[in-house]
VONU-781231 format. One line per 3 residues: number of its first residue (from 1); for each residue x negated, z, y of N, C-alpha, C, O. Coordinates in nm, 2 decimals. Example, Ala and Ser with C-alpha at 12.3 -4.5 7.8 and 13.67 -1.06 7.14 Angstrom:
residues 2
1	-1.32/0.78/-0.57/-1.23/0.78/-0.45/-1.32/0.78/-0.33/-1.42/0.85/-0.33 | -1.28/0.71/-0.22/-1.37/0.71/-0.11/-1.29/0.79/0.00/-1.34/0.80/0.11
***
This chain:
residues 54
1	2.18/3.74/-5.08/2.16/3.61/-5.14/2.15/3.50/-5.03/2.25/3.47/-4.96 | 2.03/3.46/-5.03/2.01/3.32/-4.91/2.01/3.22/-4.96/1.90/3.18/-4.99 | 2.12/3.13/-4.98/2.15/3.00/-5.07/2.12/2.87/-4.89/2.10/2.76/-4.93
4	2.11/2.89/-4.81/2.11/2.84/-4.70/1.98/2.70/-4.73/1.90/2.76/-4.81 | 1.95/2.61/-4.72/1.84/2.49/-4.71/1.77/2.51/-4.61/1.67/2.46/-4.58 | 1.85/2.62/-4.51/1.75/2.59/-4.35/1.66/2.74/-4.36/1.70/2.86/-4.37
7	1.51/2.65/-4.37/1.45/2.79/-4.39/1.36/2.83/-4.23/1.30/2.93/-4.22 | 1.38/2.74/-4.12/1.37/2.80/-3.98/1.46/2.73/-3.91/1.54/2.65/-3.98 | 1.48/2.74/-3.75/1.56/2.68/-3.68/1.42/2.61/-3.60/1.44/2.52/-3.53
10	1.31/2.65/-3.61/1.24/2.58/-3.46/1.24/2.42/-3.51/1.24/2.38/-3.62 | 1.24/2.34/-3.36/1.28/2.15/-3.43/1.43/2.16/-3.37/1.47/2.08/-3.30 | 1.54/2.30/-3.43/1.68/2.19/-3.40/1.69/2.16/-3.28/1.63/2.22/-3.20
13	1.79/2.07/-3.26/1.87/2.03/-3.16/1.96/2.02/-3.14/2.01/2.09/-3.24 | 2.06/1.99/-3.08/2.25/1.99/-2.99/2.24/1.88/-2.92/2.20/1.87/-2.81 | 2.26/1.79/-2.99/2.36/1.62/-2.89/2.44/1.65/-2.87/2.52/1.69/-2.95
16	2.48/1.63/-2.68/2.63/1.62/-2.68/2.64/1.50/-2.61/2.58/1.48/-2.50 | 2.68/1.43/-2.66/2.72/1.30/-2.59/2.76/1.27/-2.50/2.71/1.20/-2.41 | 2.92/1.33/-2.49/2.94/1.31/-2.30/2.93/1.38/-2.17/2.99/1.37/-2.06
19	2.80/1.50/-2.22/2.76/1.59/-2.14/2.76/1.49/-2.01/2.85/1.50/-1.94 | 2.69/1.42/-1.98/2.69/1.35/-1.86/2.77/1.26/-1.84/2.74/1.21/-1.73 | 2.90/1.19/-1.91/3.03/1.14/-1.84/3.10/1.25/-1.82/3.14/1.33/-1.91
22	3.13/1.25/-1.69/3.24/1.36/-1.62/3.37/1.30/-1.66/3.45/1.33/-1.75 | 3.38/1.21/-1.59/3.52/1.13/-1.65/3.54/1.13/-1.81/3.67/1.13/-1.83 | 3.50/1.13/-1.88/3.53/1.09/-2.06/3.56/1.28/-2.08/3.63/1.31/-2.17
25	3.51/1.36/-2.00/3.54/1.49/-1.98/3.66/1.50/-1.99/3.71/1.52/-2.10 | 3.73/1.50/-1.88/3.89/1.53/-1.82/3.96/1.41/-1.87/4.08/1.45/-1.88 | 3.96/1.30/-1.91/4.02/1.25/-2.02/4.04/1.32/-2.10/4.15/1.34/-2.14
28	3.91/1.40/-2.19/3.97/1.46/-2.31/4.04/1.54/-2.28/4.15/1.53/-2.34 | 4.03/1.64/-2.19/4.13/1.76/-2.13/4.26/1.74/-2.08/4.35/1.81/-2.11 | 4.26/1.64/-2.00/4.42/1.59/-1.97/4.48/1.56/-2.16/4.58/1.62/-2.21
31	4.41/1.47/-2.23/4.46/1.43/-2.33/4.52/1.57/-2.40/4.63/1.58/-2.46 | 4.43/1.69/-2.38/4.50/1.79/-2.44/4.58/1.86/-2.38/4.66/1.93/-2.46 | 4.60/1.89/-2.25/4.66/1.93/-2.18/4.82/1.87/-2.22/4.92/1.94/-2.24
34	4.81/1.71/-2.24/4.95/1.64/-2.25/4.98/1.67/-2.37/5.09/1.73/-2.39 | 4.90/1.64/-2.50/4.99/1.73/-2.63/5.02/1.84/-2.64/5.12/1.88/-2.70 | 4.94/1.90/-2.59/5.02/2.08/-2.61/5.13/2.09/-2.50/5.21/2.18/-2.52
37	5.15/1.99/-2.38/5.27/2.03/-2.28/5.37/1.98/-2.36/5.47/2.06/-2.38 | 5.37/1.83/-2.43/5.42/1.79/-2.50/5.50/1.82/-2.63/5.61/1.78/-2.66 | 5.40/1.92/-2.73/5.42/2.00/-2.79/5.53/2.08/-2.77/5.64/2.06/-2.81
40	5.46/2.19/-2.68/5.59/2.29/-2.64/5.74/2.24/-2.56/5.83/2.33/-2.54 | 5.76/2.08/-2.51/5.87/2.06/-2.43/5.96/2.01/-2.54/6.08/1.99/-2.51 | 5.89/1.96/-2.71/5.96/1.90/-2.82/6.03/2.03/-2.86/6.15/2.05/-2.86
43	5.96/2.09/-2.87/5.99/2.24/-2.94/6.09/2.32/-2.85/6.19/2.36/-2.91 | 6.08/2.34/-2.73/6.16/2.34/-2.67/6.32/2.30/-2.67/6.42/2.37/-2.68 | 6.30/2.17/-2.65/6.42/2.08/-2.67/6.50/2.12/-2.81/6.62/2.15/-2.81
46	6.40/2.10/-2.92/6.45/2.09/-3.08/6.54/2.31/-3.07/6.66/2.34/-3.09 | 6.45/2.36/-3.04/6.53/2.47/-3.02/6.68/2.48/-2.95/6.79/2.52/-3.00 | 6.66/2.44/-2.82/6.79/2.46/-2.75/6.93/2.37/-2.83/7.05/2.39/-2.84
49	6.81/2.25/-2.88/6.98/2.19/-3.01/7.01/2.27/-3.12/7.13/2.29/-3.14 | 6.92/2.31/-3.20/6.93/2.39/-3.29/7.03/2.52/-3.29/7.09/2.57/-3.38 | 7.00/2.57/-3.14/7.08/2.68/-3.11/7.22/2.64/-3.07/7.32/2.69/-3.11
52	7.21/2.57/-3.00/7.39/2.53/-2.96/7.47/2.46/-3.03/7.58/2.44/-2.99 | 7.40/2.41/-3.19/7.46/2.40/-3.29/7.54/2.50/-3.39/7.64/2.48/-3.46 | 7.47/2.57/-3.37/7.52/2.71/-3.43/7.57/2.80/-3.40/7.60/2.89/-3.47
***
């Protein structure tokens, strides 16, 4: 069953926008780098109270 509207691909394209800012690059990456370290040092913390509560 092909319910799909796209009846070829020739024509598409891929915009990436900040393919050519390097900088707006590693911004995003640091930005994630810092929530996931962030993440895991909350989690961290909330554990070790959790545990020496009990």
């Amino acid at each position: 069953m092909n319910t799909s509207p796209i009846e070829s691909w020739e024509g598409a394209e891929a915009v990436f926008t900040f393919a050519d800012k390097p900088a707006i690059l590693i911004l995003f990456l640091l930005l994630a780098v810092a929530i996931t370290a962030g993440t895991i040092i909350i989690a961290a913390v909330h554990e070790k109270h959790a545990y020496s509560s009990h």
